[in-house]
C-alpha positions as CSV (number, residue, x, y, z in Angstrom):
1,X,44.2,260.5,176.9
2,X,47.4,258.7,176.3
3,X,49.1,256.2,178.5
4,X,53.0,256.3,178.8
5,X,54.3,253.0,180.2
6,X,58.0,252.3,181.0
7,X,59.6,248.7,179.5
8,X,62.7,247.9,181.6
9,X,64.9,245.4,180.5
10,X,67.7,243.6,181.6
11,X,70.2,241.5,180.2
12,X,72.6,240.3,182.6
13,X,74.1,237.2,180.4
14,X,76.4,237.1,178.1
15,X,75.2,235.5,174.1
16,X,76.1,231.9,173.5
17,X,77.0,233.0,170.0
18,X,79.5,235.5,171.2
19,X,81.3,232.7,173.4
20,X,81.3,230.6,170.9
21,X,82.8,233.0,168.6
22,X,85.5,234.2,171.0
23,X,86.4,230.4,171.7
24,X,86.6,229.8,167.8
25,X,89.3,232.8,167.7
26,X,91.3,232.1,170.6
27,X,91.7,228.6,169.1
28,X,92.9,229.4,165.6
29,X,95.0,232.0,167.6
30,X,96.7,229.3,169.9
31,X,96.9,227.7,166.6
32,X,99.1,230.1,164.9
33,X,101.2,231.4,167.7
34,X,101.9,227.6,169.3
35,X,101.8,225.6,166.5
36,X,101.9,227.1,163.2
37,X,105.5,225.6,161.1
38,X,104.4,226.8,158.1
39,X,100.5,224.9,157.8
40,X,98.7,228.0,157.2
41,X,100.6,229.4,153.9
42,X,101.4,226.0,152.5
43,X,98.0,226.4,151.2
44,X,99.4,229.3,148.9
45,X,102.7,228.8,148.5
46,X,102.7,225.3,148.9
47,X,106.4,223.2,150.3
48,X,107.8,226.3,150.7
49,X,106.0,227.6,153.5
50,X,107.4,224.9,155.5
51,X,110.9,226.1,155.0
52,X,109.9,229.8,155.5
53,X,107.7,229.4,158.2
54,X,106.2,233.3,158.0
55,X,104.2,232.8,161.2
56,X,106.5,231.1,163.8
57,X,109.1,233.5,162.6
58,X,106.8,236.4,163.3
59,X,105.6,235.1,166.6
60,X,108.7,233.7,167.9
61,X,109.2,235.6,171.2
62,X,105.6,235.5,171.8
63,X,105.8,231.7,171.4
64,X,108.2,231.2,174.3
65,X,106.8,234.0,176.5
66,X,103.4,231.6,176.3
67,X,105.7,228.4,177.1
68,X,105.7,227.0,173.5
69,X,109.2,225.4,172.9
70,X,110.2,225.7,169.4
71,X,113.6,224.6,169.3
């Protein structure tokens, strides 16, 4: 005869790995919307990208509805 046997298991925590990885993205995204002028593309497009400043344009209102000043 077989034997059946029931395995419950509970997982009531929450991975260190996943916290750590949610921490890691909300910092690069506080980076770019609060602080970005243009550090991110200067990479590619070099002096430029200060000028332009792709990201703070594109996050502007988002920037002062957290409580960033920008100008």
């Amino acid at each position: 005869m077989s034997e059946t046997r029931q395995i419950n298991v509970s997982k009531n925590s929450v991975p260190k790995l996943a916290l750590i990885a949610l921490g890691l993205i909300f910092v690069a995204g506080l980076f770019l919307v609060g602080f970005d002028q243009g550090h991110v593309f200067s990479l590619v497009y070099g002096e430029q990208a200060f000028t332009d400043s792709f990201l703070h344009e594109l996050t502007h209102d988002m920037r002062h509805a957290a409580g960033f000043p920008c100008h």
